[in-house]
Short mmCIF file of the C-alpha atoms (twelve columns), coordinates in Angstrom:
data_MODEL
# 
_entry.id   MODEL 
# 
loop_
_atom_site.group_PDB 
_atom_site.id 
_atom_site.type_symbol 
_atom_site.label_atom_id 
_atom_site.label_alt_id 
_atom_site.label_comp_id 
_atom_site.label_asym_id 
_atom_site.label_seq_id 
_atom_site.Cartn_x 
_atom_site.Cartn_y 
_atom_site.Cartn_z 
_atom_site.pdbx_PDB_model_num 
ATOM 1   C CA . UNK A 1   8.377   19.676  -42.446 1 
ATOM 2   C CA . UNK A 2   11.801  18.017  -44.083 1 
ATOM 3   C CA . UNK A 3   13.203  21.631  -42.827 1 
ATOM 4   C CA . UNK A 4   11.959  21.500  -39.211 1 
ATOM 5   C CA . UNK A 5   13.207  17.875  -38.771 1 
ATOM 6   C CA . UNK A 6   16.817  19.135  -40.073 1 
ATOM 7   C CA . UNK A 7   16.417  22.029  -37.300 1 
ATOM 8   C CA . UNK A 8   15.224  18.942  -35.116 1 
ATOM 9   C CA . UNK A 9   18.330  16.839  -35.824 1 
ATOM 10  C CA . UNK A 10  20.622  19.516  -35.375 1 
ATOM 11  C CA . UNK A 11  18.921  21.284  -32.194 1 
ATOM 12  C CA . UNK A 12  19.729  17.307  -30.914 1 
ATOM 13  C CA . UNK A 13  23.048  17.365  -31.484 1 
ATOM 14  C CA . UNK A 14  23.955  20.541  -29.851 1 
ATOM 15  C CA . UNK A 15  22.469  19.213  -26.634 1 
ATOM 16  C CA . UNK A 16  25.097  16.739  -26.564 1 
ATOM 17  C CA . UNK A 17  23.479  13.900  -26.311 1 
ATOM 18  C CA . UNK A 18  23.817  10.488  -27.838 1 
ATOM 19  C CA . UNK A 19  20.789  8.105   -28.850 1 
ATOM 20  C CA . UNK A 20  20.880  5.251   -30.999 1 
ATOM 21  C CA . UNK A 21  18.010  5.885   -32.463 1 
ATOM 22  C CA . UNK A 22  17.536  9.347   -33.280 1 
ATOM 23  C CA . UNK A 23  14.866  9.310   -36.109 1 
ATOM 24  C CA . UNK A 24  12.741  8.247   -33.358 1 
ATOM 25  C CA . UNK A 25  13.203  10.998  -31.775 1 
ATOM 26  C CA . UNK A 26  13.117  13.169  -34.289 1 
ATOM 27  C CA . UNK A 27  9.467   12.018  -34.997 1 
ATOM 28  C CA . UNK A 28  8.764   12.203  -31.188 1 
ATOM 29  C CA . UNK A 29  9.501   15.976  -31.247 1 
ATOM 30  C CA . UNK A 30  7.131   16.320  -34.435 1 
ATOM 31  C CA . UNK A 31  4.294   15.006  -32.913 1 
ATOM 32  C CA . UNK A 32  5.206   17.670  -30.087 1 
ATOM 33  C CA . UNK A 33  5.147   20.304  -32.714 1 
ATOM 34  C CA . UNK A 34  1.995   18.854  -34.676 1 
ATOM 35  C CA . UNK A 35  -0.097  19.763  -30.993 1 
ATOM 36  C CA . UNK A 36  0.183   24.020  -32.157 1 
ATOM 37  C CA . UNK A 37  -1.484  23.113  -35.439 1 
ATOM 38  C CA . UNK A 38  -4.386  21.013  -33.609 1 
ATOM 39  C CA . UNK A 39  -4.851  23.494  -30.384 1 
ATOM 40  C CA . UNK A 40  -5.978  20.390  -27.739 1 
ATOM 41  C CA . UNK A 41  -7.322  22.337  -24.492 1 
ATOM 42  C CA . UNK A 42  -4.961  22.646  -21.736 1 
ATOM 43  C CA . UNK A 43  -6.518  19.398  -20.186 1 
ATOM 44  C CA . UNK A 44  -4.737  17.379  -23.158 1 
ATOM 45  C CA . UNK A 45  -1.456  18.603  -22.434 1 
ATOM 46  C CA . UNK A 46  -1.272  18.191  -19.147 1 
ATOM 47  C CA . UNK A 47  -2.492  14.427  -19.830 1 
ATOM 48  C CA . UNK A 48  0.296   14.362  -22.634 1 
ATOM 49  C CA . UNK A 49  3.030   15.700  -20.450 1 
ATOM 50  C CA . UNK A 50  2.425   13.601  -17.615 1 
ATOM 51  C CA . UNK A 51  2.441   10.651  -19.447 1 
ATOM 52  C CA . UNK A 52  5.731   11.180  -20.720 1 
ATOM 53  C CA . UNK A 53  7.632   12.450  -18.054 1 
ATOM 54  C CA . UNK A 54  6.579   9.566   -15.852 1 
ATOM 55  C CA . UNK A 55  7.382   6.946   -18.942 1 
ATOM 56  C CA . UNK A 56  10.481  8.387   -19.806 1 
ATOM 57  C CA . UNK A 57  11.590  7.882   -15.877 1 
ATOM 58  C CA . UNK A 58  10.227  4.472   -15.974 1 
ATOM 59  C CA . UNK A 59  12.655  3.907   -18.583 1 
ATOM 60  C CA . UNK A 60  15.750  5.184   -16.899 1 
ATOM 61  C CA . UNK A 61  14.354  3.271   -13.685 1 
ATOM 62  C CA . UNK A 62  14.052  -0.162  -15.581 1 
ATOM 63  C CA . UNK A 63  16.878  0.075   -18.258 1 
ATOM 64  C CA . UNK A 64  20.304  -0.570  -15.740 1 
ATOM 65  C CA . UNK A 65  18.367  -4.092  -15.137 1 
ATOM 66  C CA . UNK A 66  16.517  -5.547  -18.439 1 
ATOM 67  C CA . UNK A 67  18.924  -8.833  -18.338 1 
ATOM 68  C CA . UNK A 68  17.254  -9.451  -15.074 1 
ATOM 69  C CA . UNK A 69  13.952  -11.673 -14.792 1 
ATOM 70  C CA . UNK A 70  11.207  -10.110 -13.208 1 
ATOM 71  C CA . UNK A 71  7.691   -11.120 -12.159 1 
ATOM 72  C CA . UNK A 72  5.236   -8.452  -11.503 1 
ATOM 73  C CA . UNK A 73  3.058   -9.765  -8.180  1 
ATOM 74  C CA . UNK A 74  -0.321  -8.872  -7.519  1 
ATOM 75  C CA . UNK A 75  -2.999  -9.073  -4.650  1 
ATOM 76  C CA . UNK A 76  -4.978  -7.527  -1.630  1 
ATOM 77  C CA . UNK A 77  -3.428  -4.229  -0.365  1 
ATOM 78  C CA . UNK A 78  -5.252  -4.782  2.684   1 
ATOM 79  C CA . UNK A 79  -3.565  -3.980  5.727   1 
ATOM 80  C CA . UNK A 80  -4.921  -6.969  7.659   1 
ATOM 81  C CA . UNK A 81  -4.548  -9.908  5.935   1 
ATOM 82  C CA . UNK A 82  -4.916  -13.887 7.086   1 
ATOM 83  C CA . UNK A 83  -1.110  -14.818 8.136   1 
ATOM 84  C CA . UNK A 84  -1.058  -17.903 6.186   1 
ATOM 85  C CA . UNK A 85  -1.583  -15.636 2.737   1 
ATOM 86  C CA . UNK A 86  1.110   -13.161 4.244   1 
ATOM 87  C CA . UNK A 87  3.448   -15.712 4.821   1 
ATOM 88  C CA . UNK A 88  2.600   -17.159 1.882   1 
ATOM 89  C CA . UNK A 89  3.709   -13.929 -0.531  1 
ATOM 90  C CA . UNK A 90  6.780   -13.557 1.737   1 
ATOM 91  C CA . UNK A 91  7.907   -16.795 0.680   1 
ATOM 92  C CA . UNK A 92  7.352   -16.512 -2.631  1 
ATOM 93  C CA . UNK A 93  9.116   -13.063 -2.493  1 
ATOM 94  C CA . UNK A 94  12.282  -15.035 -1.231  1 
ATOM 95  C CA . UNK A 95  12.395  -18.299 -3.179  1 
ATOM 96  C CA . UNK A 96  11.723  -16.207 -6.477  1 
ATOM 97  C CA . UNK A 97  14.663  -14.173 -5.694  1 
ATOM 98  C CA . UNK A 98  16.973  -17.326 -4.733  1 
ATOM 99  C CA . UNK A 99  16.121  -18.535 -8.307  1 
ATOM 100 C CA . UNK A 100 17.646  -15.136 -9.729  1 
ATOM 101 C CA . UNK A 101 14.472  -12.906 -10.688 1 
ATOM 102 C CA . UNK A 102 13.458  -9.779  -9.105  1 
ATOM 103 C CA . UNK A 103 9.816   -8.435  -7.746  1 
ATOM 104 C CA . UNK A 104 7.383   -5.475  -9.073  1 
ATOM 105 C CA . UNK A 105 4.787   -4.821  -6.889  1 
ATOM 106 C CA . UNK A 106 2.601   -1.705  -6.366  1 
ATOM 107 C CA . UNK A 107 4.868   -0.353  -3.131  1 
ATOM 108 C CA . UNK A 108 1.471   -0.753  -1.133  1 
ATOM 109 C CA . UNK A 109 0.450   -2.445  2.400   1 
ATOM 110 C CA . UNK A 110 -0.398  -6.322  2.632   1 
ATOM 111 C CA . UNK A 111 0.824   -9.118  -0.613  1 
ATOM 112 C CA . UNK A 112 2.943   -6.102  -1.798  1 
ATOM 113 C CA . UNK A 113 4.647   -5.594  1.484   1 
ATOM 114 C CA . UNK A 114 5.073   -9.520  2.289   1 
ATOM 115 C CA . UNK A 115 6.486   -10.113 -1.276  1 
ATOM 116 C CA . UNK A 116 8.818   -7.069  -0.939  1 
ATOM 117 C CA . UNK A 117 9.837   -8.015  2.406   1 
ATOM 118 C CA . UNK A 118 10.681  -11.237 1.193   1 
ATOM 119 C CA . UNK A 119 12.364  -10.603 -1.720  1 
ATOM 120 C CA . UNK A 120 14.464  -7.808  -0.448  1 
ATOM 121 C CA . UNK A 121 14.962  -3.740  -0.979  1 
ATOM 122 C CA . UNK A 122 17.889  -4.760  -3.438  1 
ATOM 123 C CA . UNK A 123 15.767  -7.464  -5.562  1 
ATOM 124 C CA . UNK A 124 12.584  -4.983  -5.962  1 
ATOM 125 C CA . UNK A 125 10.641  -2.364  -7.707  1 
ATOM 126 C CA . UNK A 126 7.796   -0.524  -6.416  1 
ATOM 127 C CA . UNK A 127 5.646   1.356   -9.021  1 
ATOM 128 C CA . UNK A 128 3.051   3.181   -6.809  1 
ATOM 129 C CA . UNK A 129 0.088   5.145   -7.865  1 
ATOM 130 C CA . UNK A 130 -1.172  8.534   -6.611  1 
ATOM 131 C CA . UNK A 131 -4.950  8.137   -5.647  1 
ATOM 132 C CA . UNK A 132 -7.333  10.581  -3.732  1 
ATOM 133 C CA . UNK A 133 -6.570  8.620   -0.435  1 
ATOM 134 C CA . UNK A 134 -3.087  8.296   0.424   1 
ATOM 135 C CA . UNK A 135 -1.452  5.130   -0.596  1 
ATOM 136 C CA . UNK A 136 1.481   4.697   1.779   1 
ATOM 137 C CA . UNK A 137 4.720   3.006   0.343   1 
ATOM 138 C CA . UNK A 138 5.923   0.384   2.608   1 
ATOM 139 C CA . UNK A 139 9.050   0.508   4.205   1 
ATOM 140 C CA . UNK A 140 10.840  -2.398  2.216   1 
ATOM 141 C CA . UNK A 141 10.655  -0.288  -0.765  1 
ATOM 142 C CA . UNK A 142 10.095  3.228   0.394   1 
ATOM 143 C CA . UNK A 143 12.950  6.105   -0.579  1 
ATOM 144 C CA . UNK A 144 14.552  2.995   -2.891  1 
ATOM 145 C CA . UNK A 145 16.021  4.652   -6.558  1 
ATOM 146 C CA . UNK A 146 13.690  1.551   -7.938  1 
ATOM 147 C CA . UNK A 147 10.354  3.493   -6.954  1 
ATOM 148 C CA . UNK A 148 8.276   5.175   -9.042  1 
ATOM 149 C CA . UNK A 149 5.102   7.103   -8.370  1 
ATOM 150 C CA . UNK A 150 2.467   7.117   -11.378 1 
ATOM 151 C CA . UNK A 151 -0.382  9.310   -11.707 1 
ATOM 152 C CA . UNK A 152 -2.459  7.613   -14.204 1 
ATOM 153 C CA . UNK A 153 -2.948  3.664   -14.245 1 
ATOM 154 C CA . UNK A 154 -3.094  3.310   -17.380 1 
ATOM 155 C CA . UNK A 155 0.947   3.769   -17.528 1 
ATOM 156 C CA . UNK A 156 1.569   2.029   -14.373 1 
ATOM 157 C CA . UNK A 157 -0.123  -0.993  -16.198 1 
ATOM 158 C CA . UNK A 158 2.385   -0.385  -19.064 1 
ATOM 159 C CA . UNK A 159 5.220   -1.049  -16.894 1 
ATOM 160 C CA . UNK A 160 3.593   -3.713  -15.005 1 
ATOM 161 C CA . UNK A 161 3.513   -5.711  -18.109 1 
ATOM 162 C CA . UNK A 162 6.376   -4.519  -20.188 1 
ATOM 163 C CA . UNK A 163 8.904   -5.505  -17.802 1 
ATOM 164 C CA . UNK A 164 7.593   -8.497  -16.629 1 
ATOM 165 C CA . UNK A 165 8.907   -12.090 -17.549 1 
ATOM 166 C CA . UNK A 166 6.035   -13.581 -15.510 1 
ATOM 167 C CA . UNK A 167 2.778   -12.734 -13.670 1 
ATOM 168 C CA . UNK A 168 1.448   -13.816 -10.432 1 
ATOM 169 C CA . UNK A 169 -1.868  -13.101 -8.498  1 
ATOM 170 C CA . UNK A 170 -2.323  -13.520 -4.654  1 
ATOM 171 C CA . UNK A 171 -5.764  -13.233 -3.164  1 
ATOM 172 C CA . UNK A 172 -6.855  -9.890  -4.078  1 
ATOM 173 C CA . UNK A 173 -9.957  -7.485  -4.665  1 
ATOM 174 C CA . UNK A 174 -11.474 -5.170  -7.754  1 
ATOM 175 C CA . UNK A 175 -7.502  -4.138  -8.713  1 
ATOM 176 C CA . UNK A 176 -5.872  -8.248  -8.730  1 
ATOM 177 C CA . UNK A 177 -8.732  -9.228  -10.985 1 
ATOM 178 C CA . UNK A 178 -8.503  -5.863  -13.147 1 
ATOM 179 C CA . UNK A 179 -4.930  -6.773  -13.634 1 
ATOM 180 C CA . UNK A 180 -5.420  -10.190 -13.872 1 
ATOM 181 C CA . UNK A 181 -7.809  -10.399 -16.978 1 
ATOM 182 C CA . UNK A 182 -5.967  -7.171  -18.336 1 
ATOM 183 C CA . UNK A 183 -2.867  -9.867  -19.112 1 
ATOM 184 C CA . UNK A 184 -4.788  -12.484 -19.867 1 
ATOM 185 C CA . UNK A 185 -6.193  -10.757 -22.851 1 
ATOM 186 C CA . UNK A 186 -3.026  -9.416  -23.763 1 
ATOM 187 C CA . UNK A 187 -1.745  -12.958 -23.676 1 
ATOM 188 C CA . UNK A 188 -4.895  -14.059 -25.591 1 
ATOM 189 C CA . UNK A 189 -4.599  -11.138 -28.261 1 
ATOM 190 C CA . UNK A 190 -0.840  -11.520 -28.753 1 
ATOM 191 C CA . UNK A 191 -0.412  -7.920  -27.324 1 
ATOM 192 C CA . UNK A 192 1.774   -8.916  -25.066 1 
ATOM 193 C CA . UNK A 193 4.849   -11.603 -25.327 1 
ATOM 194 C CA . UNK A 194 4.087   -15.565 -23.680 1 
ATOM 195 C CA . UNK A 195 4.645   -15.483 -20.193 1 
ATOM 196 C CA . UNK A 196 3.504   -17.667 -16.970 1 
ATOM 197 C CA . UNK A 197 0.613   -15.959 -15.532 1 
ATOM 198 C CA . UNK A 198 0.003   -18.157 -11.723 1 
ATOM 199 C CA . UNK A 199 -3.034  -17.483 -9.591  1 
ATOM 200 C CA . UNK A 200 -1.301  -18.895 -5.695  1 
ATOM 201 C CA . UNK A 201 -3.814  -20.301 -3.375  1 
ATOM 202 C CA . UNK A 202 -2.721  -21.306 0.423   1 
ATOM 203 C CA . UNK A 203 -2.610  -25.161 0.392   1 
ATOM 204 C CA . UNK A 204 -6.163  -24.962 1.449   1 
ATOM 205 C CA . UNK A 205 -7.309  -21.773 -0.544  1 
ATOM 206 C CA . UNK A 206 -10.936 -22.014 -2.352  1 
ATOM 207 C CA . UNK A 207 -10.366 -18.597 -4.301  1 
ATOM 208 C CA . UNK A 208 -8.648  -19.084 -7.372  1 
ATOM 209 C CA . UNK A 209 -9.529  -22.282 -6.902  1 
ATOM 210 C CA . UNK A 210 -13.586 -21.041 -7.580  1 
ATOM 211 C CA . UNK A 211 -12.156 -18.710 -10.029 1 
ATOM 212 C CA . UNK A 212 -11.445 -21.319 -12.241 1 
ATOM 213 C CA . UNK A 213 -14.399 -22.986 -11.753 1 
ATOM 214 C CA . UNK A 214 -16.213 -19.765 -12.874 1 
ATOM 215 C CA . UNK A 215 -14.065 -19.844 -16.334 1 
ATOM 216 C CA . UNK A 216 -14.526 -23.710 -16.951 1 
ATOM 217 C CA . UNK A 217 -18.008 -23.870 -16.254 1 
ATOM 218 C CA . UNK A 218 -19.327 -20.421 -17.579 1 
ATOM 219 C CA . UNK A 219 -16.469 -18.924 -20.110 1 
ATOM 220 C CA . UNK A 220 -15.279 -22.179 -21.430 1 
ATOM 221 C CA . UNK A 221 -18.514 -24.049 -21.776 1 
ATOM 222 C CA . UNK A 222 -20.292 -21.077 -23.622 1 
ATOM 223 C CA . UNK A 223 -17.333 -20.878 -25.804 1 
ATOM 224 C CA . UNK A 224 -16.763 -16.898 -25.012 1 
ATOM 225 C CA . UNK A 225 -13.153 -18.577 -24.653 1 
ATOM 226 C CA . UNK A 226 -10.973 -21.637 -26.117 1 
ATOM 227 C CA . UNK A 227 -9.756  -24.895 -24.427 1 
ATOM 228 C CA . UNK A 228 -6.358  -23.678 -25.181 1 
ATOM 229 C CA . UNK A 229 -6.912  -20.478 -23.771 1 
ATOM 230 C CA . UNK A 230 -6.822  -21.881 -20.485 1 
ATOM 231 C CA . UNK A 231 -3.478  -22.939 -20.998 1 
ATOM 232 C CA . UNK A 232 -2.625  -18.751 -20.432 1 
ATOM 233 C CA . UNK A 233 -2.481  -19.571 -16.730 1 
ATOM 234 C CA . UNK A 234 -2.287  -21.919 -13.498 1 
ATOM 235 C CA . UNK A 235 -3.284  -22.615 -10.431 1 
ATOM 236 C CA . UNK A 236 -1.032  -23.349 -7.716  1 
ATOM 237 C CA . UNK A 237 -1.489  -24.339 -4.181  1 
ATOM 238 C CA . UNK A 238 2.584   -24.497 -2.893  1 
ATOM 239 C CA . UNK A 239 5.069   -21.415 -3.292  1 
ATOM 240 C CA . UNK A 240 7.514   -23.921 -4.972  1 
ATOM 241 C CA . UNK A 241 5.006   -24.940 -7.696  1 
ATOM 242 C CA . UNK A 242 4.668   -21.203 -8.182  1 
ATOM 243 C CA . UNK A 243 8.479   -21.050 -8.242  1 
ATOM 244 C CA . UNK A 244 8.988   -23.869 -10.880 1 
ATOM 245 C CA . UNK A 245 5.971   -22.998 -13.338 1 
ATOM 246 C CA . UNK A 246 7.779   -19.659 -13.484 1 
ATOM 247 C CA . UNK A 247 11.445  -20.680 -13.902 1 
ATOM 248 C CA . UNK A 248 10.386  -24.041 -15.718 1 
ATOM 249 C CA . UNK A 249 8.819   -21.637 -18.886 1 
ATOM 250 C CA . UNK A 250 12.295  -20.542 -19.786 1 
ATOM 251 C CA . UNK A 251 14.435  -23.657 -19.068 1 
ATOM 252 C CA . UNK A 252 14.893  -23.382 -23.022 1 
ATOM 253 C CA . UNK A 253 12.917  -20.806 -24.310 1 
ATOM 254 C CA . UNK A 254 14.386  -17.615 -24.106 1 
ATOM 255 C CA . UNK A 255 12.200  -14.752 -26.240 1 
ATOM 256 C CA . UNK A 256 10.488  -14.241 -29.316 1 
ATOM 257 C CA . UNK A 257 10.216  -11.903 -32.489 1 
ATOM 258 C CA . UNK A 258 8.399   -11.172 -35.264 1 
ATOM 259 C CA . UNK A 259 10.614  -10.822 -38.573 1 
ATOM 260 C CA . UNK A 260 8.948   -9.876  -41.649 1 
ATOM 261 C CA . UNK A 261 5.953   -12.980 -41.623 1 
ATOM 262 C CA . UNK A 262 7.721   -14.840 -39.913 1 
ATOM 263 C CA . UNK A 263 7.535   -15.659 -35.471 1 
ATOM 264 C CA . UNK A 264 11.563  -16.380 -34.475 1 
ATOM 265 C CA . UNK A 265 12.102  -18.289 -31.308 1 
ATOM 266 C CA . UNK A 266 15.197  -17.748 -29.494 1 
ATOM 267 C CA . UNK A 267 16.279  -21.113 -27.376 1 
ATOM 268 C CA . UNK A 268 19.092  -21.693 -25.011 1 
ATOM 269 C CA . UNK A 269 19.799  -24.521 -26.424 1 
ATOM 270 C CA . UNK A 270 19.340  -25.881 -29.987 1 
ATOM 271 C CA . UNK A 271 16.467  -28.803 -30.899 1 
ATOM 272 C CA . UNK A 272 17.409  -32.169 -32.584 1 
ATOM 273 C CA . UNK A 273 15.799  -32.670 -35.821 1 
ATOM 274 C CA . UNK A 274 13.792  -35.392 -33.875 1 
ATOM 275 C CA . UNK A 275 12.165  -32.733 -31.216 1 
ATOM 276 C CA . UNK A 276 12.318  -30.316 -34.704 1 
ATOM 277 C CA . UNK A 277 9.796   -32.950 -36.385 1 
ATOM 278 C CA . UNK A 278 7.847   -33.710 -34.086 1 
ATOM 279 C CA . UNK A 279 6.807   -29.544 -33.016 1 
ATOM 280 C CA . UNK A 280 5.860   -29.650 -36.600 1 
ATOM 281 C CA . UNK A 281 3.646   -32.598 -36.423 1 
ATOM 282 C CA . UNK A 282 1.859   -31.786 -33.069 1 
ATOM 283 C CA . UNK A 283 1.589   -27.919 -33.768 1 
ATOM 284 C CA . UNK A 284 0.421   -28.134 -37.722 1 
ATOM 285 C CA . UNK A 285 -2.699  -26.459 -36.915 1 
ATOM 286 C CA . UNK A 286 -1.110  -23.023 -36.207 1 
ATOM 287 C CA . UNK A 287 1.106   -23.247 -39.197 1 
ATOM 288 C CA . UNK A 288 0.277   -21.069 -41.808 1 
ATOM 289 C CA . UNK A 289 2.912   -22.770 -44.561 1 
ATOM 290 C CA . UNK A 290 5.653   -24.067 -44.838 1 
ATOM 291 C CA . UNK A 291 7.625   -25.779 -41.690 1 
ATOM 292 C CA . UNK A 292 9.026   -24.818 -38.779 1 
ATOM 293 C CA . UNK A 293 12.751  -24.737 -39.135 1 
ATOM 294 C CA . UNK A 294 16.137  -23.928 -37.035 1 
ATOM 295 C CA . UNK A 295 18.170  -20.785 -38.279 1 
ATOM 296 C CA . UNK A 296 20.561  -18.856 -36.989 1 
ATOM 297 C CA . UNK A 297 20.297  -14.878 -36.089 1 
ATOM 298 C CA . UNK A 298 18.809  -13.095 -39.353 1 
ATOM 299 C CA . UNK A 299 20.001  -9.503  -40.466 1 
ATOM 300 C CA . UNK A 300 16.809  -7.987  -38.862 1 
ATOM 301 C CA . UNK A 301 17.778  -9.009  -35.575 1 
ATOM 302 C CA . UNK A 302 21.327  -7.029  -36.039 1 
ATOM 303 C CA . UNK A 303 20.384  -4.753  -33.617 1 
ATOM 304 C CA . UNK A 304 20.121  -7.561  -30.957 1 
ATOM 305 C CA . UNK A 305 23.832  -8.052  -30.635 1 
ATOM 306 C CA . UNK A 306 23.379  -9.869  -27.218 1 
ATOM 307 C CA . UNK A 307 21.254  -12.276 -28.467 1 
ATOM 308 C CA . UNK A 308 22.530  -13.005 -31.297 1 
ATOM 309 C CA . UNK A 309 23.913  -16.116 -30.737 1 
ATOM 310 C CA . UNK A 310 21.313  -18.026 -29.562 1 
ATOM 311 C CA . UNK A 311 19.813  -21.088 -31.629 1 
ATOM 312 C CA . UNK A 312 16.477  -20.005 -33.387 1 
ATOM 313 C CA . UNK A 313 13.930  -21.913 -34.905 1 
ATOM 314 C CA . UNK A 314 10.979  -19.981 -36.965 1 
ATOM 315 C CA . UNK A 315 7.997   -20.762 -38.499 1 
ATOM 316 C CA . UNK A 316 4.969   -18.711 -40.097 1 
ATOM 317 C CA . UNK A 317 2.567   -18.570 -37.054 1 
ATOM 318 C CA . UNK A 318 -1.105  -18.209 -37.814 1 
ATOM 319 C CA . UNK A 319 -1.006  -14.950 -35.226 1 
ATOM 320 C CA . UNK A 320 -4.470  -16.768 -33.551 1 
ATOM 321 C CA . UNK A 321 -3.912  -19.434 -31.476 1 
ATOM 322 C CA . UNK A 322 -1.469  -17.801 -28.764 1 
ATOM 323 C CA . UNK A 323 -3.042  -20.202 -26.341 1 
ATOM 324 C CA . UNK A 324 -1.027  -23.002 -28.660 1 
ATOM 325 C CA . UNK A 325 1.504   -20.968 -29.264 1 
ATOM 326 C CA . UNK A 326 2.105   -21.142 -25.293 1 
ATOM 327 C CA . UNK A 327 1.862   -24.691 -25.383 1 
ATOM 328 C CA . UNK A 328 4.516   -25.203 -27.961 1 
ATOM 329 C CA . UNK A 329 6.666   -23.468 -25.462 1 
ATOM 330 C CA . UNK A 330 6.186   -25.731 -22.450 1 
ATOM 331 C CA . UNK A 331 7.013   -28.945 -25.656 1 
ATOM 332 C CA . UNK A 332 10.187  -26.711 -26.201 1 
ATOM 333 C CA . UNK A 333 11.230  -26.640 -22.348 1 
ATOM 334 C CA . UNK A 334 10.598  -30.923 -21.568 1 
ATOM 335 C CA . UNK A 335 14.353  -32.068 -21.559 1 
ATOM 336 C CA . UNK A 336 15.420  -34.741 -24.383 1 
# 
């Protein structure tokens, strides 16, 4: 095998490409190979090649604008939908983008449409999906370079999530509350990186409203789920609340690692030894030793250069309580 990765490397190079991680892709093209040895049926393949081809796009389609925020917005593809919600999502659409992000939706009819006409062909992304009834992409989006067309849902959710900086849920059916607990348990599990996650209601909504209700009364009081896991999400009633619950979650915080044992935090702005002491005190319980402490960029995150700058403070994190974890976030992002 050390041979065929040398023929790998080499076979690479003479396509004249450049990658700055080519190991990677050395391995990537093993596993390729590995697939003569264990003869999957031509089902497999297919499965594998599709995948891949419509990931590796995704890439390409994302890549020019990771510095950007995005939120990924879901709801009710519904052609006919009540104005108020419409109007609602097409606000949001536009006020998200005045604050600087940019929009994911599924390219679809109804919320998708009204966020995407809000927000603007230049400010969005449309990642439909191919399903046995046509799914038509709406015009705000449609023939854009930021579509992409998925086959399997599975990798649509990928990109959903991956390139996300927030979540938020309109009034929607079976697919809103499939994506909707999807991120919740990959906020829950860790799986996924802290983000605001906002159910919007119209100022006199019920239905998020009752969805709550359902998690307080039958989730939360059975204890199939922790008080501080409802701290993973919100309910909102106003497009600006939505707005500023979103924005408001990285007013200092700007991203996290893991190095070695250790979670970093990477701030906009460094915290006084006062603030410093008292995250320690109020957040002991998901401490595993030690304290948390400011540091500067370590050696691990070298290949980071862009962030590199940014103050830090680190701490060994019990990898449990993410629900905490999320509120030692909104403590980092109250002003001094």
């Amino acid at each position: 095998m050390e041979n065929t990765r040398h023929k790998i490397a080499r076979w690479i190079e003479a396509t004249g490409g450049t990658t700055n991680n080519p190991d990677l892709i050395v391995e990537i093209i093993e596993t390729a190979l590995r697939l003569v040895r264990n003869t999957p049926d031509r089902g497999d393949l297919k499965i594998l090649h599709t995948t891949l081809t419509e990931m590796r796009y995704a890439f390409q389609l994302f890549t020019p604008y990771r510095k950007v925020r995005k939120v990924s917005v879901f709801g009710s593809a519904r052609t006919v939908l009540p104005q108020a919600i419409y109007d609602q999502a097409s606000e949001f659409g536009q006020k998200i983008v005045a604050a600087g992000w940019m929009v994911i939706t599924g390219a679809g009819d109804g919320i998708m449409r009204a966020v995407q006409q809000g927000a603007g062909r230049r400010n969005s992304f449309g990642i439909n999906i191919l399903l046995p009834f046509e799914q038509e992409v709406n015009e705000f989006i449609d023939h854009d370079p930021k579509l992409a067309t998925f086959k399997y849902f599975f990798t649509r959710k990928l990109f959903f999530v991956k390139e996300a900086d927030a979540i938020v849920l309109f009034p929607g059916g079976f697919g809103t509350h499939d994506e909707g607990f999807e991120v919740l348990t990959l906020l829950q599990t860790g799986k996924s990186e802290p983000m605001p996650l906002v159910m919007i209601d119209t100022p006199e909504g019920r239905y998020w409203t009752r969805w709550q209700e359902y998690v307080q009364k039958e989730l939360r009081a059975a204890e199939l789920i922790s008080e501080e896991d409802t701290h993973l999400f919100c309910v909102v009633h106003r497009v600006d609340d939505a707005v500023d619950e979103i924005t408001r979650f990285y007013r200092n915080y700007h991203s996290l690692r893991f190095v070695d044992d250790r979670l970093v935090l990477r701030l906009q702005r460094p915290l006084s030894p006062t603030r410093l002491a008292a995250l320690n005190d109020q957040f002991a319980d998901i401490i595993e030793r030690e304290q948390i402490v400011a540091l500067e960029a370590l050696p691990a995150e070298a290949n980071e250069p862009d962030l590199h700058d940014l103050p830090r403070i680190a701490f060994y994190f019990n990898k449990r309580s993410f629900g905490r974890l999320r509120q030692m976030i909104d403590a980092i992002n109250v002003d001094e």
